[in-house]
C-alpha positions in Angstrom: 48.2 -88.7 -20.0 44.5 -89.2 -19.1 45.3 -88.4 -15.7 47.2 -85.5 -16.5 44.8 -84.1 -18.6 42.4 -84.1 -15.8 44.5 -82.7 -13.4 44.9 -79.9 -15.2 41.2 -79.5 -15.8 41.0 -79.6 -12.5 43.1 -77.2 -12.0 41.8 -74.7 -14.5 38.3 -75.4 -12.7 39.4 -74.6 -9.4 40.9 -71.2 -10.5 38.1 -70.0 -12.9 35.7 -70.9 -9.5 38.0 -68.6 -7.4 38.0 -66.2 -9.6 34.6 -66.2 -9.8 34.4 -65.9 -6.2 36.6 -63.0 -5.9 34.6 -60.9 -8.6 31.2 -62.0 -6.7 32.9 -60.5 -3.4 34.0 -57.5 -5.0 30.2 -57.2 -6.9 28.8 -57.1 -3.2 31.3 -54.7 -2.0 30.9 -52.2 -4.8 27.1 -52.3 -3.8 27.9 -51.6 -0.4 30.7 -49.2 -0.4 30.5 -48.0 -3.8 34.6 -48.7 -4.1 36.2 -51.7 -5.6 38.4 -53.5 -3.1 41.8 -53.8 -4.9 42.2 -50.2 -5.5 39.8 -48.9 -2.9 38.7 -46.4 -5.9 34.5 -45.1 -5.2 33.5 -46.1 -8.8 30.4 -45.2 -7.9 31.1 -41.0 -7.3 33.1 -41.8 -10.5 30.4 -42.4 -13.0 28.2 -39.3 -11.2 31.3 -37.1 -12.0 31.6 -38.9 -15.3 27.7 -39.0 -16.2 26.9 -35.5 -14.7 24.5 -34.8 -12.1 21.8 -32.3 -13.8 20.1 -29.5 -11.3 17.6 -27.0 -11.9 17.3 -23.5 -10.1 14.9 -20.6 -11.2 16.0 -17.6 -11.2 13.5 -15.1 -9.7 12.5 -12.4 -11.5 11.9 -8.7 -9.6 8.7 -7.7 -8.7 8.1 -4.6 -10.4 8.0 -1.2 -7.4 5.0 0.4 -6.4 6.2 4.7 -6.8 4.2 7.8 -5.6 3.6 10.7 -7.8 6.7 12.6 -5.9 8.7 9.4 -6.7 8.6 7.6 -3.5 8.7 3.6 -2.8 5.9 2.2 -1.6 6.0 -1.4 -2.5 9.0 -3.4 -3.5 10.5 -6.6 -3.5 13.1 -7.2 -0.2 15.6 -9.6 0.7 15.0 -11.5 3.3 17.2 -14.9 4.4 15.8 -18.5 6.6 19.2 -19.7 8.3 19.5 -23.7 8.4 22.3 -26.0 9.9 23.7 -28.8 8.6 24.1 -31.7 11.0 24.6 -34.7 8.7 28.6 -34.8 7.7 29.3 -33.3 4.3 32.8 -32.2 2.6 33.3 -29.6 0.1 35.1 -30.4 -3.0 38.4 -29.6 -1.0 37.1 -32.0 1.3 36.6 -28.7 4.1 33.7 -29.8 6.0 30.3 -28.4 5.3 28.4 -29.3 8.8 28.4 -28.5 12.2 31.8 -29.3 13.8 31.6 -27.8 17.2 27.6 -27.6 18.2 29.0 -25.9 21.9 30.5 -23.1 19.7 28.1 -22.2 17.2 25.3 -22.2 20.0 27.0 -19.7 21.7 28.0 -17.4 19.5 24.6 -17.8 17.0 22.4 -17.1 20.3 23.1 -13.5 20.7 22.7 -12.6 17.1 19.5 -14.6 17.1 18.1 -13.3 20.4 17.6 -16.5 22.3 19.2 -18.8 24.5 22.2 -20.8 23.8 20.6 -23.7 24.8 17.2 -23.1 22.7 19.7 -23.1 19.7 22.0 -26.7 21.2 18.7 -28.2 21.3 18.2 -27.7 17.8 21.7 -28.6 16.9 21.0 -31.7 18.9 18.5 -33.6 16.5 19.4 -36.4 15.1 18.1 -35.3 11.2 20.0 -34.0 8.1 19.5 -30.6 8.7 17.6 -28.2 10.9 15.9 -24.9 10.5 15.8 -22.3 13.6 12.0 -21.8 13.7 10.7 -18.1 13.7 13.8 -16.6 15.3 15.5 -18.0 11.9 13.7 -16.6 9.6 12.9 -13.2 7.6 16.3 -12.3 8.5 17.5 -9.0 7.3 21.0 -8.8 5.1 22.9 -7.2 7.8 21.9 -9.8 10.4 22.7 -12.6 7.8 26.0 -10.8 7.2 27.3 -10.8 11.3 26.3 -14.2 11.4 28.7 -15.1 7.9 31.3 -13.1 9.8 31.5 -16.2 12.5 32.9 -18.0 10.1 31.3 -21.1 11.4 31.0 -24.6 9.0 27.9 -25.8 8.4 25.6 -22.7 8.4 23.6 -22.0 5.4 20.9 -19.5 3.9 18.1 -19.7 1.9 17.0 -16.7 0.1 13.4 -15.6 0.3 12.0 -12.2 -2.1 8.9 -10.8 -0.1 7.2 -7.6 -1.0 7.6 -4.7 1.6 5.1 -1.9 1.8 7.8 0.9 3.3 5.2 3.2 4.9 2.6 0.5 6.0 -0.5 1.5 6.5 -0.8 4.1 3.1 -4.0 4.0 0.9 -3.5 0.3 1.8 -6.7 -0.6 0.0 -5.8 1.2 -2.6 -2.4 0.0 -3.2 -3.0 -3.8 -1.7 -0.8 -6.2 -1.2 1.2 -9.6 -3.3 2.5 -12.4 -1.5 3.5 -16.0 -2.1 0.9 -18.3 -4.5 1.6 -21.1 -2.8 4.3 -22.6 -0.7 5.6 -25.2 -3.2 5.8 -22.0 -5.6 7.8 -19.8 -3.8 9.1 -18.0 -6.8 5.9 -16.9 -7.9 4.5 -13.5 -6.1 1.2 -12.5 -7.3 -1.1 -9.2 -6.6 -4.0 -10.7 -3.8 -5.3 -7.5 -3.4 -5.7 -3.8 -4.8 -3.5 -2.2 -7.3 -1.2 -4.9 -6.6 -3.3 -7.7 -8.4 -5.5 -5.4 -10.8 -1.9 -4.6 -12.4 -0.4 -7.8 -11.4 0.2 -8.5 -15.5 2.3 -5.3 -15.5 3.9 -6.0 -12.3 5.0 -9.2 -12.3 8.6 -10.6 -14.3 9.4 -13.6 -15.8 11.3 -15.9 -14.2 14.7 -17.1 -15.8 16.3 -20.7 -15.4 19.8 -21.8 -14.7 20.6 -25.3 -15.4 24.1 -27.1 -14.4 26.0 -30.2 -13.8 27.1 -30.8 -10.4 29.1 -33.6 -9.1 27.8 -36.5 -6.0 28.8 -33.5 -3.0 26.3 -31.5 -5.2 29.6 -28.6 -6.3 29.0 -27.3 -9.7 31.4 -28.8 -11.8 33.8 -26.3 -13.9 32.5 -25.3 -16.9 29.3 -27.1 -16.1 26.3 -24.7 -17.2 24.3 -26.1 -19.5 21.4 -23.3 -20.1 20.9 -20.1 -18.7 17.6 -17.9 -19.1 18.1 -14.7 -17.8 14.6 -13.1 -15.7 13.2 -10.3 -16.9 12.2 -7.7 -14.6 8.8 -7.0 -13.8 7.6 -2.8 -14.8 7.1 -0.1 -12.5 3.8 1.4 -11.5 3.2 5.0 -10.8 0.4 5.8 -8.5 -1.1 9.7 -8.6 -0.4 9.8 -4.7 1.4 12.1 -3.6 3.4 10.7 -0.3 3.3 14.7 1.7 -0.3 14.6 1.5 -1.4 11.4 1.8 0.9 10.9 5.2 -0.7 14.6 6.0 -4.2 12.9 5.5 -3.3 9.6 7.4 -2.2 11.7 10.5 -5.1 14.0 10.2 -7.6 11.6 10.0 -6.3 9.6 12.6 -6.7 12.5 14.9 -10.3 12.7 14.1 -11.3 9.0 14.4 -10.0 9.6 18.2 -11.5 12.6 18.7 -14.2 11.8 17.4 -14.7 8.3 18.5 -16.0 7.3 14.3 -16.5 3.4 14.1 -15.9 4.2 10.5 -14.4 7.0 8.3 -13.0 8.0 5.0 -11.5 10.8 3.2 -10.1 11.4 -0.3 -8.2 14.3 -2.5 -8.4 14.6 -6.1 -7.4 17.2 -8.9 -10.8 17.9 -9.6 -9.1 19.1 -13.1 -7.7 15.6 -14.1 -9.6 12.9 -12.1 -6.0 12.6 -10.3 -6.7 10.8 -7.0 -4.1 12.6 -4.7 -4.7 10.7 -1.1 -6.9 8.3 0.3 -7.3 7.7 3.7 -10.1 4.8 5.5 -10.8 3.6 8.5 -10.7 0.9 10.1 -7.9 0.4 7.4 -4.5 -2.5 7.7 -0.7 -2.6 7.1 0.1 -4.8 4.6 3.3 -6.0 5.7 1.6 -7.4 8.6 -2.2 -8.6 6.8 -4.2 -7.0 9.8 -7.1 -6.8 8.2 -10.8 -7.0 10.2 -12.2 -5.6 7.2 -12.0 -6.4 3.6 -14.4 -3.8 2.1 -12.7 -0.7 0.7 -14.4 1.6 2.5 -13.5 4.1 -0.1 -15.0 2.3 -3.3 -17.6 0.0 -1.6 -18.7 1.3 1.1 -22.2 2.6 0.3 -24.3 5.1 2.8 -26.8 7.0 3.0 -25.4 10.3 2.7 -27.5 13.1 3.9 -27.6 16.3 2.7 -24.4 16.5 0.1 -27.1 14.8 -2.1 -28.9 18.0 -2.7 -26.9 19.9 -4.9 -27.7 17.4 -8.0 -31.3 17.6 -7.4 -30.5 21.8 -7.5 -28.6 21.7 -10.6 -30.9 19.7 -12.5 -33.5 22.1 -11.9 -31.4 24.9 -12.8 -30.3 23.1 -15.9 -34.1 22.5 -17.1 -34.6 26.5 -16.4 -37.7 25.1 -13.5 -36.6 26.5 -10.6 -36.2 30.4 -9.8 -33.6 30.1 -6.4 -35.1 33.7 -5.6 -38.7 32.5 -5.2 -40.6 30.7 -1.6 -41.6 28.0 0.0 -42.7 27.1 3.2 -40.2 25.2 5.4 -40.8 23.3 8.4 -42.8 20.1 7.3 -43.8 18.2 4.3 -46.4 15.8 3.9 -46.1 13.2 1.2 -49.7 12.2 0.1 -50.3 8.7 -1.4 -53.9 8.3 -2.6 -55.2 10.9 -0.7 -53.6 9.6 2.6 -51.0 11.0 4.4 -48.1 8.7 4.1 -45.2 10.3 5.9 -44.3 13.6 7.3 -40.7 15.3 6.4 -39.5 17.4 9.1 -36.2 20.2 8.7 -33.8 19.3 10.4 -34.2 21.7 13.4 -37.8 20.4 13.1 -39.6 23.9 13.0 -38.0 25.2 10.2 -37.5 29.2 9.4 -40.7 29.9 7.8 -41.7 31.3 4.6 -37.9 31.5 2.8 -36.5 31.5 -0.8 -34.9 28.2 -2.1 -31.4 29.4 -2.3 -31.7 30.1 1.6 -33.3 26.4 1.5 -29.7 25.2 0.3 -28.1 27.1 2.8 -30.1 26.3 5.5 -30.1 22.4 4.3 -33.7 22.5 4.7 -34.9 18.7 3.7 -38.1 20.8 2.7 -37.1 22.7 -0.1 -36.3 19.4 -1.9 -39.5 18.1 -1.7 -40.9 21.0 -3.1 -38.6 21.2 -5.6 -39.3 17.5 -6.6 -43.1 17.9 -6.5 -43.6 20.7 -8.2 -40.8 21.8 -10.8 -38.3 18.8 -11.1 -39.3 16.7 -14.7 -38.5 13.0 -12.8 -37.4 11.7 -16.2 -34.4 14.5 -16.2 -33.6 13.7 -13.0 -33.3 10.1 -13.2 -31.2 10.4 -16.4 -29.0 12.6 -14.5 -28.5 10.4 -11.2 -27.3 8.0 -14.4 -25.1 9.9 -16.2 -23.4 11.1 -13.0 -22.9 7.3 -12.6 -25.0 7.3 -9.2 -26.2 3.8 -8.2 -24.1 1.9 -10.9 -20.6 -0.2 -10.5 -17.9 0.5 -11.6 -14.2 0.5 -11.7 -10.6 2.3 -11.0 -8.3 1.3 -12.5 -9.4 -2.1 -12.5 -10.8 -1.9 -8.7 -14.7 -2.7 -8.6 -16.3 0.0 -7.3 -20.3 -0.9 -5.8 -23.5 0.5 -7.1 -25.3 1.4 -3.8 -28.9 1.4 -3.2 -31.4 2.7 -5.4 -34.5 3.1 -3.5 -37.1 4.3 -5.8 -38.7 2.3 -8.7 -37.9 5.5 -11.3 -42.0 5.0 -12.4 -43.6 7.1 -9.7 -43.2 9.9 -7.3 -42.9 7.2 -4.6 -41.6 8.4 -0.8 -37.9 7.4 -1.4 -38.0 9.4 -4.7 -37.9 12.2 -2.6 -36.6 11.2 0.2 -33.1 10.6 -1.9 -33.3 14.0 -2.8 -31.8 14.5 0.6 -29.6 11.7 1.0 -31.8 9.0 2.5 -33.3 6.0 1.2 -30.8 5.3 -0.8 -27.1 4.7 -0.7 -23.8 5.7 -3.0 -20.4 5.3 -2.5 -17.6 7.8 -1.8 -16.5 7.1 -5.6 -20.1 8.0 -6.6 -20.0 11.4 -4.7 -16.3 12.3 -5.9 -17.3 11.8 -9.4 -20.5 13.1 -9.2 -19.2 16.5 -7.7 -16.4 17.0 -9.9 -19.5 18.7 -12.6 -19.6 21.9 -10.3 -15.4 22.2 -11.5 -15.5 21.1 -14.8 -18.2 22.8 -16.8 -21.2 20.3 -16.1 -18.9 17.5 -17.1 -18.1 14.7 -14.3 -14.2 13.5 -14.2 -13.3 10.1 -13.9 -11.3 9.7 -11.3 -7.8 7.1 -11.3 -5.0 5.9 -9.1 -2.4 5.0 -11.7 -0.4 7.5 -13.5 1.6 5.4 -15.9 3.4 2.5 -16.3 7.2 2.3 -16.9 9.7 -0.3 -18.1 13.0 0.1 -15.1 15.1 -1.5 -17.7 14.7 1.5 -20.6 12.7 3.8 -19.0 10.1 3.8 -21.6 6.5 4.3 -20.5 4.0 1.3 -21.3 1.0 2.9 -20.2 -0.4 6.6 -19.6 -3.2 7.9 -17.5 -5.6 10.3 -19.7 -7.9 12.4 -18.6 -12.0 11.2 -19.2 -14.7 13.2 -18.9 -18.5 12.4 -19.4 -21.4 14.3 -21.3 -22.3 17.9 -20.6 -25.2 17.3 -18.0 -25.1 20.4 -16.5 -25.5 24.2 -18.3 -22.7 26.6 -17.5 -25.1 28.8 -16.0 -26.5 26.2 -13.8 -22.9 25.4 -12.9 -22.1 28.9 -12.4 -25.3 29.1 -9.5 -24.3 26.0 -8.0 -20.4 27.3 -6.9 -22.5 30.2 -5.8 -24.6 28.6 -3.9 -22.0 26.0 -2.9 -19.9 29.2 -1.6 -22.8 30.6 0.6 -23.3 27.4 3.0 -19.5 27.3 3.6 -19.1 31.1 4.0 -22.4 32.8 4.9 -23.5 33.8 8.5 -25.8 30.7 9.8 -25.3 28.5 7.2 -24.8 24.8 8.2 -20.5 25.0 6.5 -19.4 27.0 8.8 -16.5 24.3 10.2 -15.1 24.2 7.0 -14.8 28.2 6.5 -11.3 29.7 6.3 -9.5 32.8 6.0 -7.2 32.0 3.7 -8.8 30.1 1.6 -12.0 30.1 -0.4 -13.8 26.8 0.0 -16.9 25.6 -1.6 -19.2 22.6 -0.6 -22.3 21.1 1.2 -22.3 19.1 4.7 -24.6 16.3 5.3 -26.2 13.8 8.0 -27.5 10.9 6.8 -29.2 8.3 9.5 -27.3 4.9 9.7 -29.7 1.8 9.3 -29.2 -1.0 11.7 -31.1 -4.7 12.0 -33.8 -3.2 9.7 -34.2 0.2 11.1 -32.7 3.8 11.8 -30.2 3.7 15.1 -31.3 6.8 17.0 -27.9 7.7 17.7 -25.5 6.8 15.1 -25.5 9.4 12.4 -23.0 9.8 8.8 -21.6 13.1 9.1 -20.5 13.7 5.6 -18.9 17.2 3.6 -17.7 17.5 0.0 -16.2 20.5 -1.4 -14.1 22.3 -3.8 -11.3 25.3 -3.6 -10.7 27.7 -4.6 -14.4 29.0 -5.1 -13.7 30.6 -8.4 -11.9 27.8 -10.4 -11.9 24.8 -8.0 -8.6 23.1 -8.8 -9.2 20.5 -5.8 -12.1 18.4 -4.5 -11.8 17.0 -0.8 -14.5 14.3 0.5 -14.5 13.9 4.2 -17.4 11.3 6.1 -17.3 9.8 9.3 -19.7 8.0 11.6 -20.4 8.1 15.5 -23.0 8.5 18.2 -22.3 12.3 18.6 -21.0 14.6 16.0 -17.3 16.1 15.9 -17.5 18.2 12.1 -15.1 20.8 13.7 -12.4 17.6 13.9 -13.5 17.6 10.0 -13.3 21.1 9.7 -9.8 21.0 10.5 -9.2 17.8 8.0 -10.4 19.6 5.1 -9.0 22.7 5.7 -5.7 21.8 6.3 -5.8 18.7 3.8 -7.2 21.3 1.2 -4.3 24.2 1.3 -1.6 21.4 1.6 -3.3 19.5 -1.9 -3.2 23.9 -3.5 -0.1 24.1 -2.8 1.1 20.8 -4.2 -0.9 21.6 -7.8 -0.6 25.0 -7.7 2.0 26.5 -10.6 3.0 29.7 -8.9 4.7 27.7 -6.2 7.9 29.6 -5.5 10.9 26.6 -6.0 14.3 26.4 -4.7 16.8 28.5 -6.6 19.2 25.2 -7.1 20.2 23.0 -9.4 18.6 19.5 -8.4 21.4 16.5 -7.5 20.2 12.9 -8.5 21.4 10.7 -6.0 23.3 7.7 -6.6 23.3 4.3 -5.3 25.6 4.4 -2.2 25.3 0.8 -1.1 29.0 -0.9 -0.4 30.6 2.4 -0.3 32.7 4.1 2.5 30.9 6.3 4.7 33.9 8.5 4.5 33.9 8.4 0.4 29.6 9.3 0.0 30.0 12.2 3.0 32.4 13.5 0.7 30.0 13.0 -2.2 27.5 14.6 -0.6 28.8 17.4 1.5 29.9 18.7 -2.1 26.8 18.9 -3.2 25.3 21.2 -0.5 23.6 17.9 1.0 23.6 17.0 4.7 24.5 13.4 5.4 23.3 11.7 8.1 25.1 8.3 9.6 23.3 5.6 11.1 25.4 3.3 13.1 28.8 3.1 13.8 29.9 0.8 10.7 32.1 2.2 8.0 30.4 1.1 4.8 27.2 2.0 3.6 24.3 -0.4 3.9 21.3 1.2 3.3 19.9 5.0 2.4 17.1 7.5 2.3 16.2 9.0 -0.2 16.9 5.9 -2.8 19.0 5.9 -5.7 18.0 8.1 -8.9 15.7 10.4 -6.3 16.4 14.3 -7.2 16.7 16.2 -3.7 17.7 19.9 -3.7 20.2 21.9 -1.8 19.9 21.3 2.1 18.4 18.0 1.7 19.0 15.1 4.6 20.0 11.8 3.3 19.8 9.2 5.7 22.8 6.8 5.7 22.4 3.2 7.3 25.8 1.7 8.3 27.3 -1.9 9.1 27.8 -1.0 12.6 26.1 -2.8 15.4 25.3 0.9 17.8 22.6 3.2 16.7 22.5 6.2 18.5 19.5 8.8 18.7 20.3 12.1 16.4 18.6 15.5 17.0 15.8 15.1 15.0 14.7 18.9 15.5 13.3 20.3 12.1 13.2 16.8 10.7 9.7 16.1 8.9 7.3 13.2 9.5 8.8 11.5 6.0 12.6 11.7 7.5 11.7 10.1 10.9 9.9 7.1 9.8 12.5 6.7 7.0 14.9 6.9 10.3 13.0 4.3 11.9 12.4 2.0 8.9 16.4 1.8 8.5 17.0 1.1 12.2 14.1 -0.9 13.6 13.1 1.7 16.1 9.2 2.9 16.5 8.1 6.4 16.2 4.8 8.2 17.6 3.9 11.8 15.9 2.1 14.1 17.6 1.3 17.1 15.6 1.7 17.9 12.0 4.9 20.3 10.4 8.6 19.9 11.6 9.8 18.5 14.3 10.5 20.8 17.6 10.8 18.4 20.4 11.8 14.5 20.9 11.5 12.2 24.1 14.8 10.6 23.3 17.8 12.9 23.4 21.0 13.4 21.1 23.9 10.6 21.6 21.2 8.0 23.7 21.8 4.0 22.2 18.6 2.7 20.5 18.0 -0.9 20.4 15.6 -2.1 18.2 11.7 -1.5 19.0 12.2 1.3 21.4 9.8 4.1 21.0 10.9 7.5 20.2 7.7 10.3 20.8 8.2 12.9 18.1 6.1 16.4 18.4 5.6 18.5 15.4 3.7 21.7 14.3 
């Protein structure tokens, strides 16, 4: 029995050891393989399924757009895509794979779409790595681009979807409006205002972002039913600038014109109701597009950018004395020279500036004549400095501060305000001291408004896109009476005479059809601590029409030589375009406006129909048969007779006769296709280097002439 018992011991020993063998076997192959051996079953992608993988994705809120006054787009979130391959071998839930099967195949037929070589794109392909991404050729890729490449139907390709902020007509009061981009990389759902009225209203503009969470299983496929949370975005709000997209394109293309003609190293020009403080365009020089971040300056030349101004300085130091009843504009003084005495010593000796001056002559032919005499005069012998100075202040001369958030500078103030020192007078014509183009705008906008200065803004209002309810309203500010209406009164007078009276220095900026008000100036340019002998700022500011100025128009530029009729021409045209715009007698259409829809996925058969009914003339880009893209955008009123620009999916653009087209329609044209335009001449179209029915690949340049 003994030895029974332990044979059976033994037994029992040797087949609890095997068994404990086999289950230390199958231990290590679970760890390896992640599948028990008898039933070959992957416990471990079991218990993911079974616990639940948890992922995170934000959802990105929209940027709020960036709208003219005439409801245009100027800035607005786009969709762009970044293609990647998979290389490593991955199955869908269906067990389809999700990687590159054939490498030879998706080369060749992702090449042409990419524009490179078949064998640039193998050698990508050929990396021994998870995944690869394509390098600049794969990325910022357009919908339609992304959508022939889905088309291939090839495993293994995949997109990652980037919002970027677009700036549709580039280079457009770029300063002004700025730019947002990007915080950081590892925060690439986060775009913030870096610049302008793009970061000023940033806190307006920007969403909040919402937040999906689900389960997935070990291949990463959302299980069914397997959202756990999800926060919906909320949309960022709209901005409304008080541009209006005619003239400020007018007053791009004008300006440009000058600055070659003219050869300025730096210029700006600016329109404003002169009624409302309603900034209407904005043009500088050098300026940047912000879609591309060209900038070699960072100074808004417009705000910040302070001069020495010349002559369009003497009108305050006019009204002031007109104001405090001092100065009789009919009585004399000798012109020519002045001599500013300092203890009885002759410090300095102010010439006119055709040196010799015009003789004995009354002050209001002074102003005419822009004799830097008279205001010396004036200044000596009638001005009360303390009324003067506590004008320059109250017209917010040589002070910050801000539009719309935008910091403004002070300038220069070059006298110490206790004595009658030399650059007390020597601001009185502009030089010695320096203001900004802000500082003029605001300080001329007393001559319109009753002695009163405007201030001048940007941003119209502010409006939620979800229920159209306004957040924020401009309103109109004016400052303390610091002129008389009398004095006001004389100075649109006077103002009047050096634009429209025989030998008076305005005579560029006279016109027939329109009565325009203002003063030129030169002001010497400092340079490494003194005057350059041949750079000069060639400066006007004026008003129309001369009665009851409704608009004010700044124009400065500087060079080596001189140029005003090219500025002539800026601010007359720029001036009758802005009338026009405010004016209420403007003759409208006789129709009944259409609002236009959103066409995007539709037939190009079904929205011709759409439109043609409406008296609208469509106009098909491509040869595609669904509608990708349009101009003018959705919820845009147009009138009878209106173009609407229709992108298609096709792959062939062909040139249309653009005859009659304006400037907005052809660079709307060329934004949808990719091509480049070059304008010559301002008005509708007449003439174009391309003709009807030619193919246009993408970056050709089509020379448009207009008048």
């Amino acid at each position: 029995m003994n030895k029974n018992r332990n044979r059976s011991g033994q037994v029992v020993m040797l087949v609890f050891l095997f068994m404990m063998v086999i289950l230390a076997i199958n231990v290590c192959y679970l760890c390896t393989t992640g599948k028990t051996m008898m039933s070959n079953v992957n416990i471990r992608d079991f218990a993911k399924k079974r616990g639940g993988g948890q992922v995170t994705k934000v959802v990105q809120a929209a940027r709020g757009t960036i709208y003219t006054s005439d409801n245009e787009i100027v800035a607005s979130d786009v969709k762009k895509y970044k293609l990647r391959a998979v290389l490593a071998k991955r199955l869908d839930a269906k067990n389809n794979p999700q990687y590159i099967v054939n490498k030879d195949k998706t080369a060749e037929q992702l090449a042409p779409i990419l524009g490179v070589s078949k064998a640039t794109i193998l050698d990508r392909l050929n990396q021994n790595t998870y995944q690869v991404e394509f390098g600049n050729y794969g990325r910022n890729l357009s919908s339609i681009t992304k959508e022939k490449i889905m088309a291939l139907k090839l495993p293994g390709l995949e997109f990652d979807e980037i919002t970027s902020r677009n700036y549709r007509f580039g280079d457009f009061a770029s300063y002004e409006v700025g730019y947002a981009a990007v915080a950081a990389e590892t925060d690439p759902y986060n775009i913030v205002g870096q610049m302008g009225i793009e970061k000023t209203y940033n806190n307006w503009l920007k969403g909040t972002n919402g937040q999906r969470v689900y389960l997935v299983d070990s291949k990463r496929n959302t299980l069914p039913n397997g959202v756990i949370s999800d926060k919906k975005s909320v949309s960022g709000n709209d901005v409304y600038l008080t541009i209006n997209s005619t003239l400020q394109t007018e007053l791009d293309s004008l300006m440009k014109d000058m600055q070659e003609n003219t050869k300025a190293t730096k210029a700006c020009a600016v329109v404003m109701n002169v009624k409302t403080g309603a900034i209407l365009a904005v043009s500088n020089y050098p300026s940047f597009d912000p879609n591309k971040r060209d900038l070699t300056n960072y100074n808004d030349t417009f705000l910040n950018e302070a001069f020495e101004c010349g002559s369009v300085f003497k009108p305050f130091v006019y009204a002031n004395a007109l104001t405090d009843g001092v100065l009789d504009l009919d009585s004399k003084y000798e012109s020519g020279t002045y001599d500013y005495v300092s203890n009885g010593r002759v410090i300095a000796t102010i010439h006119d500036h055709n040196k010799t001056g015009w003789g004995r002559i009354t002050y209001r032919d002074g102003l005419y004549h822009s004799s830097n005499t008279a205001i010396c005069h004036i200044l000596a012998e009638h001005t009360n400095m303390s009324s003067l100075i506590e004008d320059y202040k109250n017209l917010g001369l040589f002070q910050t501060s801000k539009v719309d958030g935008l910091f403004s500078g002070s300038g220069v103030k070059g006298y110490d305000g206790k004595t009658k020192s030399l650059e007390y007078f020597t601001t009185g014509f502009g030089q010695g001291s320096s203001v900004t183009t802000l500082q003029l705008l605001r300080g001329y906008s007393a001559f319109a408004n009753d002695g009163r200065t405007v201030e001048p803004y940007l941003v119209e209002k502010v409006v939620n896109p979800t229920n159209g309810k306004t957040l924020y309203s401009a309103k109109t500010s004016y400052s303390k009476k610091i002129y008389s209406t009398e004095a006001v009164a004389q100075m649109r007078t006077l103002l009047y005479g050096v634009v429209n009276i025989d030998g008076s220095t305005g005579r560029d900026y006279r016109d027939s059809s329109v009565e325009i008000i203002g003063k030129t100036g030169t002001g010497q340019i400092a340079e490494n601590g003194a005057y350059s002998a041949s750079k000069h700022t060639h400066s006007f500011v004026g008003m129309a029409p001369y009665r009851d100025p409704e608009v004010e128009v700044i124009v400065w530029f500087q060079n080596e030589s001189s140029g005003t009729n090219y500025s002539g021409e800026v601010v007359k045209s720029i001036t009758k375009s802005a009338l026009n715009i405010l004016s209420k007698d403007t003759e409208k259409v006789n129709s009944t406006p259409y609002v236009l829809n959103n066409y995007m996925n539709q037939s190009t058969s079904y929205v011709e129909g759409i439109l043609k009914k409406h008296s609208l003339t469509p106009i098909l880009i491509g040869d595609g048969s669904t509608v990708v893209g349009q101009y003018p955008s959705s919820t845009t009123e147009v009138t009878m007779g209106s173009k609407v620009l229709l992108l298609t999916d096709g792959q062939k653009y062909t040139m249309p006769s653009m005859l009659g087209w304006s400037r907005k329609e052809a660079e709307a044209f060329a934004s949808l296709t990719g091509v480049e335009i070059k304008m010559n001449g301002l008005g509708s179209i007449y003439a174009q280097s391309i003709t009807k029915g030619t193919e246009l690949k993408q970056g050709t340049e089509i020379e448009l002439y207009a008048k």
